[in-house]
N, C-alpha and C positions, 0 to 999 in steps of 0.2 A: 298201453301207452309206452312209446320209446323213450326209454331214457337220453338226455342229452349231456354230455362229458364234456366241460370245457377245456380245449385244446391252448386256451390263451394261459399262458405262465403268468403272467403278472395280475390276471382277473382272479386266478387259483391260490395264488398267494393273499391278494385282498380278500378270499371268503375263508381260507384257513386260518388269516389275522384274525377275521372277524368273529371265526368260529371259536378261538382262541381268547378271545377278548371276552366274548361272551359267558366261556367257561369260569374265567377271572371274576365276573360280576353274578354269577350264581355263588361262589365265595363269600363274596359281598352283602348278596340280599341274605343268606343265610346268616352270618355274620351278625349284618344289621339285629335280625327277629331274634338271635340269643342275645344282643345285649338289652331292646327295648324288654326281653323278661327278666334282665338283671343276671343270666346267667355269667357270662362274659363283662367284663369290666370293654372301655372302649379304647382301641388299639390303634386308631387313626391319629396323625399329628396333628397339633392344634391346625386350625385354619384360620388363617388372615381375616378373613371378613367374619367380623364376630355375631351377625344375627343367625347367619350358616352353625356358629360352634353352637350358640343357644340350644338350635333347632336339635343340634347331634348328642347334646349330652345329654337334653331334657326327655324330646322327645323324639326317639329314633326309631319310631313304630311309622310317625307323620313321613318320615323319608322310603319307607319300604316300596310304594307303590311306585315312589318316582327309580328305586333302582330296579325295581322287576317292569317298568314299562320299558326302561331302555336295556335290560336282559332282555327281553322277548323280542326287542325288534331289532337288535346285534344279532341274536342268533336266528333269525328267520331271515333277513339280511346275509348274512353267512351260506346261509344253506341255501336261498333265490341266487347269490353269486354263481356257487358252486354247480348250480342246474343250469345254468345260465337263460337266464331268465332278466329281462329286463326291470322287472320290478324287483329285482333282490339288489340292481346298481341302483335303482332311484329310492327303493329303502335305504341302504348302506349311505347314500348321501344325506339324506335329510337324517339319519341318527348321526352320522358326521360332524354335521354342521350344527345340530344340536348341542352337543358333546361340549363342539369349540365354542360355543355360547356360552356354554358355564362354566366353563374352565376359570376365567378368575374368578370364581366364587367360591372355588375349591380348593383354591393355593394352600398349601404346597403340595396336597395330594394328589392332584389332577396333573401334574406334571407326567407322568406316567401315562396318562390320559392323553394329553398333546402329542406324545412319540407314538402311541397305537396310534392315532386319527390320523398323522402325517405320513406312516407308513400304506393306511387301506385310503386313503387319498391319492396318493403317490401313483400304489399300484392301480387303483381304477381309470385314472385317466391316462395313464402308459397303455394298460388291458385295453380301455374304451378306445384311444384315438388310433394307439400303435404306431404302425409307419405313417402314417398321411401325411401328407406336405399339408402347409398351411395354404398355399397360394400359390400357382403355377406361374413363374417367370419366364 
């Protein structure tokens, strides 16, 4: 099986954000599982939406899964980018669009979270559409 290299700049930057993003959230889920064993006290800033801070302070074991489903599918996302491969842009979109779903739920932490997702949005539809005109006059 031949490898495929993607020649597109801005699709290569959206899967090395993504691979990058992803690395941030293996941080995180590790993070997470030292504090729900109390090793680690919790280093996140309060969050606005207070049944979110409940869930983080009490229990932060119930949140693991949800930050290793969206590690797994940023960095398979990332790496489908980088192969180029059309289901690594239709992954990278729907963990996206995910992402920007929960975002205020996550205030003010997820702020960080909006600047990654506007960057590998950015570049994918720059990468995806490129030069094409919209409509020939």
């Amino acid at each position: 099986m031949k490898l495929v290299r993607v020649n597109n700049r801005m699709m290569r930057v959206a899967g090395f954000v993504l691979l990058a993003y992803g690395a941030i959230e293996v941080v995180d889920c590790v993070m997470v599982f030292l504090m729900s064993m109390g090793w680690v006290e919790n280093i996140y800033p309060r969050l606005v939406f207070p049944p979110m801070q409940n869930v983080f302070d009490e229990h932060p074991v119930s949140l693991l899964c949800l930050f290793i489903f969206f590690t797994v599918l940023r960095l398979g996302a990332g790496y489908g980018v980088l192969k180029n491969r059309l289901w690594g842009v239709g992954m990278a979109v729907v963990v996206t669009a995910s992402t920007i779903i929960f975002i205020p739920f996550w205030l003010p932490a997820s702020c960080g979270d909006a600047l990654f997702n506007l960057v590998v949005i950015i570049a994918l539809l720059l990468g995806y559409f490129g030069k094409r005109k919209a409509c020939s006059l």
